[in-house]
C-alpha positions as CSV (number, residue, x, y, z in Angstrom):
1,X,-17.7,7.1,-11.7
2,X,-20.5,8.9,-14.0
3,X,-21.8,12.0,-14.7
4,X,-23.8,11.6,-12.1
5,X,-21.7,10.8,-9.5
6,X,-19.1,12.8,-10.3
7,X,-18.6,16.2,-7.8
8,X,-19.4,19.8,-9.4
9,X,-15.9,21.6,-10.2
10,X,-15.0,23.4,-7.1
11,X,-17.5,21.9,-5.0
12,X,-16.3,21.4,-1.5
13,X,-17.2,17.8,-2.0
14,X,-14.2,18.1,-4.9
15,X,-11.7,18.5,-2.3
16,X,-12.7,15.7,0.1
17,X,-10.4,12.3,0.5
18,X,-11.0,10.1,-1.8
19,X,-11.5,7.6,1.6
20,X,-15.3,9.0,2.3
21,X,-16.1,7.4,-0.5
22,X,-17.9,4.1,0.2
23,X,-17.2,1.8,-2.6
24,X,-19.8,-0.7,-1.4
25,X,-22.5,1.9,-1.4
26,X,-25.5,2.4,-3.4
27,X,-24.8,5.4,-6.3
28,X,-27.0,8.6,-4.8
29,X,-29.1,10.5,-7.1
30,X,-27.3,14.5,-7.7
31,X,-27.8,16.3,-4.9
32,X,-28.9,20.2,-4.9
33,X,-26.7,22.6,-2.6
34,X,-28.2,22.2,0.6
35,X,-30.8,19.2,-0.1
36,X,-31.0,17.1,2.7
37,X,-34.2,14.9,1.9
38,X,-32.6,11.8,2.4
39,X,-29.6,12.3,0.6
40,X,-26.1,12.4,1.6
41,X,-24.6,15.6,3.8
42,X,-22.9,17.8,1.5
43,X,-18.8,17.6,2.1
44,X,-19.3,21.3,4.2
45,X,-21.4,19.5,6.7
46,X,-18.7,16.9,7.8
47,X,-17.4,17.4,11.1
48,X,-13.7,18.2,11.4
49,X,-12.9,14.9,12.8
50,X,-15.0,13.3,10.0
51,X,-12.0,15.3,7.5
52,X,-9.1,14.8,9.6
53,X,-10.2,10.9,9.9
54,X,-10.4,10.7,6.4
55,X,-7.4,12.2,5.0
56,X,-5.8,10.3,7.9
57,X,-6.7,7.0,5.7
58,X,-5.9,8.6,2.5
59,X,-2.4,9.2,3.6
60,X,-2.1,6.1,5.1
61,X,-3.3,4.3,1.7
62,X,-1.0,6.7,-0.1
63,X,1.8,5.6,2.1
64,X,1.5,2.1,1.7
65,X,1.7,2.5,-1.7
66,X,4.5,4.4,-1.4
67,X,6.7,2.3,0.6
68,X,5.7,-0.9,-1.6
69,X,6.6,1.3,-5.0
70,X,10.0,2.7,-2.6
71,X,10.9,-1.1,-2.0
72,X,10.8,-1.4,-5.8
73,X,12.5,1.1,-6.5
74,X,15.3,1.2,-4.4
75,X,15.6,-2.4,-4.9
76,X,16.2,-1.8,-8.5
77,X,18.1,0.8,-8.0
78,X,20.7,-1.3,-6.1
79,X,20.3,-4.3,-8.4
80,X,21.3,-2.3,-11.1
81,X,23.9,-0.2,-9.9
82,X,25.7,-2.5,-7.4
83,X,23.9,-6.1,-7.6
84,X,26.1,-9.1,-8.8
85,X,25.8,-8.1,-12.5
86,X,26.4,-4.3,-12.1
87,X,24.2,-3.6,-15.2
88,X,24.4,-0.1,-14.7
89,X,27.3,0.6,-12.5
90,X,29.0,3.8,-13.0
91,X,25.5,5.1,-14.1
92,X,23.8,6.3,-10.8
93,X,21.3,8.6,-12.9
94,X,20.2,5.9,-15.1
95,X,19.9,3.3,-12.7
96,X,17.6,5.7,-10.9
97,X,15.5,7.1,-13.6
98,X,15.0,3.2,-14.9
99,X,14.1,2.3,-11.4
100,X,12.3,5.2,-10.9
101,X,10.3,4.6,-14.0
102,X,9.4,1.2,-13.2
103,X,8.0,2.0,-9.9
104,X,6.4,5.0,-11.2
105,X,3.9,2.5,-13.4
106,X,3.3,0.5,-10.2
107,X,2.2,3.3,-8.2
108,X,-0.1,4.5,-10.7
109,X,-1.8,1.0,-10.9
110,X,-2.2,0.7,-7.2
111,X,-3.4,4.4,-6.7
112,X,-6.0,4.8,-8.9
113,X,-7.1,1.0,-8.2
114,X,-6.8,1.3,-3.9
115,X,-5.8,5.0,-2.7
116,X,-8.0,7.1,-5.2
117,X,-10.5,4.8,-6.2
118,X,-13.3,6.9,-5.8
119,X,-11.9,9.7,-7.4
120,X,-10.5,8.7,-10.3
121,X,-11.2,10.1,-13.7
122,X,-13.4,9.1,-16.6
123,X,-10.4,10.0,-19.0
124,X,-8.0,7.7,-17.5
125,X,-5.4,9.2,-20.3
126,X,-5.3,12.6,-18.8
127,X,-5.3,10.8,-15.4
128,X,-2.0,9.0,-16.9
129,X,-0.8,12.0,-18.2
130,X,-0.9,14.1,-14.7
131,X,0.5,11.3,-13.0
132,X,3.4,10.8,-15.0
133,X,4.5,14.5,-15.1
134,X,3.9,14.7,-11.4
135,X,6.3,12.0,-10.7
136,X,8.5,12.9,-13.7
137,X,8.6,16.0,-11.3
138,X,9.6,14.1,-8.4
139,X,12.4,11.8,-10.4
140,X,13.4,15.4,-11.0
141,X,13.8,16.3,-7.8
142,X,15.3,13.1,-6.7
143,X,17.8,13.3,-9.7
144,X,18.9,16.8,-8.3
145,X,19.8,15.3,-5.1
146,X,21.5,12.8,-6.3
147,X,24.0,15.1,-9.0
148,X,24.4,17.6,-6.0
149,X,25.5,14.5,-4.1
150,X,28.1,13.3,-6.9
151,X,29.0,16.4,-8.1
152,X,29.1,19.1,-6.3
153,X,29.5,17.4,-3.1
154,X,31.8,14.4,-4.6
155,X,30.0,11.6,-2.4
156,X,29.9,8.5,-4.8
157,X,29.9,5.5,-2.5
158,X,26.5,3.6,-1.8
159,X,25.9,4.8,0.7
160,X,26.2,8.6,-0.7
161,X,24.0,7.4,-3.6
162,X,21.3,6.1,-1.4
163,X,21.2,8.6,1.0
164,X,20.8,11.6,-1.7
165,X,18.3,9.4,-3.9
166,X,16.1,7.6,-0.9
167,X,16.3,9.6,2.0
168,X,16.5,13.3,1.0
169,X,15.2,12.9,-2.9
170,X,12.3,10.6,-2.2
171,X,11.2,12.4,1.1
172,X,11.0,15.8,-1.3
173,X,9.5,13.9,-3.8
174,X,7.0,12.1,-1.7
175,X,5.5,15.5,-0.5
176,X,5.0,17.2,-3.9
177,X,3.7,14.0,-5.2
178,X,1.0,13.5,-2.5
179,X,-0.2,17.6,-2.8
180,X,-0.7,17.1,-6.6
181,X,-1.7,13.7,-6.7
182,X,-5.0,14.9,-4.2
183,X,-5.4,18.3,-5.6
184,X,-5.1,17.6,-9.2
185,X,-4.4,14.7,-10.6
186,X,-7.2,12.3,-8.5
187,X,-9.6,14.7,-8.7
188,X,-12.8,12.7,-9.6
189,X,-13.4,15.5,-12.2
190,X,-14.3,14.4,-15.8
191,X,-13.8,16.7,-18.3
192,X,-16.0,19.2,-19.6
């Protein structure tokens, strides 16, 4: 996205789903507030079912990405901590976090190039930057989950571990992640 393209800081069109954004459509000249010679309706005008449809398809897009970066995830989670080699056994927390960090830099991929195409950032380091402190954010939470589980609850079975790290943890993490992925990371915003 250019200059051009790009919405005015707190514009209303700034908080719009990145899914009204048609990829396969001709770039639009900058539009004045209210201008409506032609050009496209101004994110205010859309109708209420025009918003709900479309952050409908953002979460949708943001959930499929999810659940393929979850199957990643918890699949090397498991590998790790209680697959045939046990790499990591006895290490719940690092299993996770190395799992966790792996998926992490599939999501990011698969978000800015699918789920927030149309918003993402000139300055894809900054981009990086917020999307790798918002999920370092949600390991977080997940890791807290899962040390309450071990230690302060004692659960330390499989079943424990998955429960506190993909049910509870990644269902926590999962909502903070898509709130600041939409309101600040994927933004569509180049810097000033």
């Amino acid at each position: 996205m250019n200059d051009e393209q790009a919405p005015l800081r707190g514009s209303a069109a700034a908080l719009e789903p990145a899914a009204l954004a048609d990829p396969s459509a001709p770039p639009t000249q900058p539009q004045t507030r209210g201008q409506v010679d032609g050009g496209a309706a101004p994110a205010s005008s859309l109708s209420l079912t025009q918003r709900l449809l479309a952050w409908a398809r953002e979460f949708i897009q943001f959930g499929m990405v999810g659940a393929t970066a979850y199957i990643v995830d918890a699949g090397l989670f498991n590998l790790l901590q209680h697959g045939p080699l046990g790499v990591l056994a006895g290490h719940p927390n690092t299993a996770q976090f190395v799992a966790a960090a792996t998926a992490t830099l599939y999501s990011w991929i698969a978000n800015r190039l699918w789920t927030y195409r149309g918003r993402t950032q000139e300055n894809a380091t900054r981009e990086a930057v917020l999307f790798f402190f918002a999920n370092a954010c949600g390991i977080g939470i997940t890791q807290f989950c899962l040390l309450f589980t071990h230690h302060i609850l004692g659960y330390t079975s499989a079943l424990a571990d998955n429960i506190a790290a993909y049910v509870v943890g990644f269902a926590l993490g999962t909502a903070f992640r898509f709130f600041f992925y939409h309101y600040v990371v994927f933004t569509g915003h180049t810097r000033a």
